[in-house]
C-alpha positions in Angstrom: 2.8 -58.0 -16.1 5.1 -56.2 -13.9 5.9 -53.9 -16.8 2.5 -53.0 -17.6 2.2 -52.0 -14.2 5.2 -49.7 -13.8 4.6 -48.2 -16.7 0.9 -47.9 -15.9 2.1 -46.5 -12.4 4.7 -44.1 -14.4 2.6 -42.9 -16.9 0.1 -41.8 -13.8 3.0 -40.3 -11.8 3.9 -38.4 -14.8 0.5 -36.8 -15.9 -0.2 -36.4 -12.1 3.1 -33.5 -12.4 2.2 -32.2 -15.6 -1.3 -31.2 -14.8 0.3 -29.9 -11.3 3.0 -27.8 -13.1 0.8 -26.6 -15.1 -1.8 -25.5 -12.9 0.7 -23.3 -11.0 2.6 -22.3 -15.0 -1.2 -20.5 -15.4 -0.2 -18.3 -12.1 3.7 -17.7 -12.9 3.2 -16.2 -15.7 1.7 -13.2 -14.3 3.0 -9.9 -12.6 3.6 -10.4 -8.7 1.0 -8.3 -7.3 -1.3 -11.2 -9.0 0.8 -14.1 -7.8 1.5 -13.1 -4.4 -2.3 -11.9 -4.2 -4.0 -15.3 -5.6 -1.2 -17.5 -4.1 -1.7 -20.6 -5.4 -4.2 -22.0 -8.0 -3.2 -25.8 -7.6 -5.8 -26.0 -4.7 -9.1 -23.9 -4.4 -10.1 -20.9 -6.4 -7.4 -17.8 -4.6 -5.2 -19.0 -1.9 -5.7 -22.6 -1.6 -9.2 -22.2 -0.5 -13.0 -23.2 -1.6 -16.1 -23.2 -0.6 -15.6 -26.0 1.3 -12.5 -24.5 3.5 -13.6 -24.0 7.1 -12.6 -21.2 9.4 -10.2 -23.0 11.6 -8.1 -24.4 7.8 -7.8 -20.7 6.9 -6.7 -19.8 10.6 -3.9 -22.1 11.0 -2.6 -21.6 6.8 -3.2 -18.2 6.5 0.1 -16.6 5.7 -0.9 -12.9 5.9 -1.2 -10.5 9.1 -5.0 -11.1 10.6 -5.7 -7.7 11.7 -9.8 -8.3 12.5 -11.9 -11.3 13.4 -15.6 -11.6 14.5 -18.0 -13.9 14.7 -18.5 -14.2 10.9 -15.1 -12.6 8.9 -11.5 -13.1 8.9 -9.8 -9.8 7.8 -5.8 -10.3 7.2 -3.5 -7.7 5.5 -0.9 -8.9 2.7 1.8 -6.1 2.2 3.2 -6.8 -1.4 5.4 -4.1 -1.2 5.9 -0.6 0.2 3.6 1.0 -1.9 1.2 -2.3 -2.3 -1.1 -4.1 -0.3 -4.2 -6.1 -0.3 -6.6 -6.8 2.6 -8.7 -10.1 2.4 -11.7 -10.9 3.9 -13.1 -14.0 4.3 -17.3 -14.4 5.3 -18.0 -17.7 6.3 -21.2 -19.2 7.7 -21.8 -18.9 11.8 -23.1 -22.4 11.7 -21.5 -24.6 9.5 -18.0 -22.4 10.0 -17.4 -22.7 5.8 -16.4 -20.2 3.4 -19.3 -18.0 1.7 -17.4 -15.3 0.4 -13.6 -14.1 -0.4 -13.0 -10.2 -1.0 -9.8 -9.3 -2.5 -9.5 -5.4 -2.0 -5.9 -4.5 -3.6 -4.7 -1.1 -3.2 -1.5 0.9 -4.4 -0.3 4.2 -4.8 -0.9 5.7 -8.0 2.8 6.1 -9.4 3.4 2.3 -8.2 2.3 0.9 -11.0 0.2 1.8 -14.7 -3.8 0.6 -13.5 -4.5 -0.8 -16.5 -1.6 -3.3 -16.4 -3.1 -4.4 -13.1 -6.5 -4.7 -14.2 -5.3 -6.6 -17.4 -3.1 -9.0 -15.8 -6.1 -10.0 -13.1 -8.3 -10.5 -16.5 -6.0 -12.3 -18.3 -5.4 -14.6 -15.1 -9.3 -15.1 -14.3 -10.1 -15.9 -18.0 -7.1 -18.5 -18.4 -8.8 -20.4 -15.3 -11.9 -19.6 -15.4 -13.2 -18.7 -19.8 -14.7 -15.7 -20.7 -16.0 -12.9 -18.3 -19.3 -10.9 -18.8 -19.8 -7.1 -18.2 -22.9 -6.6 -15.4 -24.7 -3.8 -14.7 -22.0 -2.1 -13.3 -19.8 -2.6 -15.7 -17.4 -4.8 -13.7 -16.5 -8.5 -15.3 -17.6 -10.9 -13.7 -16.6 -15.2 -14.4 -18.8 -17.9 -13.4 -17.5 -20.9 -12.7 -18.4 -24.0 -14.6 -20.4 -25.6 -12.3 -22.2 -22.7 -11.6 -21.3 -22.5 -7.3 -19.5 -19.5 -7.5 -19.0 -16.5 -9.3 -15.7 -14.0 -9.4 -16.8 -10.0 -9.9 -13.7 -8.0 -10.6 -14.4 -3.6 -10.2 -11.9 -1.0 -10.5 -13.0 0.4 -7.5 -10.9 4.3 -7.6 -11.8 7.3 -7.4 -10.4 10.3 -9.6 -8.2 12.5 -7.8 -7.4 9.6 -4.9 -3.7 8.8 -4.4 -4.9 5.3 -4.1 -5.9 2.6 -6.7 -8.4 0.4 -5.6 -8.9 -2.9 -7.1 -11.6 -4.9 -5.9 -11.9 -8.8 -6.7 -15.6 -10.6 -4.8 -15.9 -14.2 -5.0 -18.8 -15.3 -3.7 -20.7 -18.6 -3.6 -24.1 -19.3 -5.7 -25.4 -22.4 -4.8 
């Protein structure tokens, strides 16, 4: 009896690691602008957070610089390098103090790094977690998630002749 337990107990333990390692495998594998953008996909959909997360949660975890808040938005800064950074905003409901919306807004100078890679490796990333993107109206991609709350609309958001690239990632809540 007491070896069905332990190895009912062990076998648990073990799958309970391998689905964690693997969860965060799907984010290591990718270039560091998208790791140290997304942070962590064992918890939430980009940086530990859901729908669910409440304003006072991303206060107090936050790890980036909060450079504007108001009644409705958390703004922080995330410098990934010296030529790199992306500013996330978080809308959240006045009421209810809960997550509506995350906007990932990454920007670089141009001879940081080739766009395309960028714009590949965020595909590739939001495919593994999320299946197949489809093309809007604007032409950006854009994944919905399998329960149909949210949806993640990825633009390349630059402009010719700027000495910026702009990436833009909105996730934003359906139901």
């Amino acid at each position: 009896m007491y070896s069905v337990i332990f190895n009912i107990t062990f076998l648990s333990i073990s799958l309970s690691f391998v689905f964690s390692a693997n969860a965060q495998s799907t984010l290591n594998k990718h270039i560091e602008e998208v790791r140290k953008i997304i942070k962590t996909d064992a918890t939430g959909i980009v940086r530990g957070y859901d729908f669910n997360t409440t304003v006072d949660k991303i206060k107090s975890s936050e790890d980036a610089v909060l450079i504007m808040e108001n009644d409705h938005t958390l703004m922080y800064k995330l410098d990934i390098n010296a030529k790199e950074y992306c500013d996330i905003i978080y809308q959240y409901d006045k009421t209810t103090k809960k997550l509506k919306s995350i906007s990932l807004i990454f920007l670089e100078e141009r001879d940081a790094k080739p766009e395309e890679t960028l714009i590949d490796d965020f595909q590739n990333y939001f495919t593994e977690r999320f299946g197949n993107f489809k093309v809007n109206e604007k032409d950006d991609e854009v994944w919905t998630s399998k329960d149909g709350t949210f949806s993640i609309e990825l633009s390349d958001e630059t402009r010719p002749g700027d000495d910026l690239i702009e990436i833009e990632i909105e996730i934003t809540k359906i139901k």
